[in-house]
MARVO-795951 format. One record per residue (C-alpha): residue number from 1; x, y negated, z. Coordinates in steps of 0.5 Angstrom, whole numbers, plus 500, padded with zeros to 3 digits. Layout:
N
> seq:xx:yy:zz
> NUM:X:Y:Z
...
This chain:
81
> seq:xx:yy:zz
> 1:605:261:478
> 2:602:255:483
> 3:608:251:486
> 4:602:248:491
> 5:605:248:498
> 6:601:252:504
> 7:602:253:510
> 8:606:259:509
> 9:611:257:504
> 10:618:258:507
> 11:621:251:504
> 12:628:256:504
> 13:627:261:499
> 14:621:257:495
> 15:621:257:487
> 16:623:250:487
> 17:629:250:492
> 18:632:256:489
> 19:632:254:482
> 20:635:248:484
> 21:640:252:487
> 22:641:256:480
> 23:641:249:476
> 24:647:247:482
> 25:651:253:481
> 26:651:253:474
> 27:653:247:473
> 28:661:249:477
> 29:661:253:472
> 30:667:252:466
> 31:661:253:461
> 32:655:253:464
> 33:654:260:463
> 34:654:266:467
> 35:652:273:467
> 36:645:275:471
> 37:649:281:475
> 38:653:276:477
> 39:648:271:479
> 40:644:276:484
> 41:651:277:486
> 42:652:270:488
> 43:645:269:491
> 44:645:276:494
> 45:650:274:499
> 46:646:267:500
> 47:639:269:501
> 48:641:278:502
> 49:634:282:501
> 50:630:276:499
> 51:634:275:493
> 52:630:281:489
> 53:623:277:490
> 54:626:270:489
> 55:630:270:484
> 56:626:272:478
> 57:620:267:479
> 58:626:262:479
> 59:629:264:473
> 60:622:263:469
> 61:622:257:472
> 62:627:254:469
> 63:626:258:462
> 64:618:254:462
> 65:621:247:463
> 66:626:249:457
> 67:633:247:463
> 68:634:256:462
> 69:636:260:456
> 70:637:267:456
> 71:641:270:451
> 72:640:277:450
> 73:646:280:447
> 74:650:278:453
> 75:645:279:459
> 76:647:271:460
> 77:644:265:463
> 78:645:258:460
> 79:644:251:463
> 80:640:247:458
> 81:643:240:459
């Protein structure tokens, strides 16, 4: 995964935005924890069809700079402080 900008990026739903938005989002939460099925939930209704490709990629960001845990028994996401 490059994070190199082209002239073809769309500065809206690139990597970086969107995980920016998943960190924000996370943090109004009461524990800094929220279900995957309700996170693309979330962003389904903000970003429609582009959520199915954006938001993976956004989530294993997150997860390769340590700021994301996931934990498999509850199909969570954690906000790493």
């Amino acid at each position: 995964m490059f994070l190199e900008p082209n002239k073809y990026m769309d500065l809206k739903i690139c990597t970086l935005k969107v995980s920016s938005e998943i960190i924000k989002y996370l943090l109004k939460k009461k524990n800094h924890k929220i279900k995957y099925s309700s996170l693309h939930s979330h962003f389904y209704s903000i970003y429609g069809e582009d959520c199915n490709y954006i938001i993976i990629p956004a989530i294993n960001f997150l997860y390769l700079v340590g700021k994301l845990n996931y934990i498999k028994k509850k199909d969570e996401l954690e906000l790493i402080k």
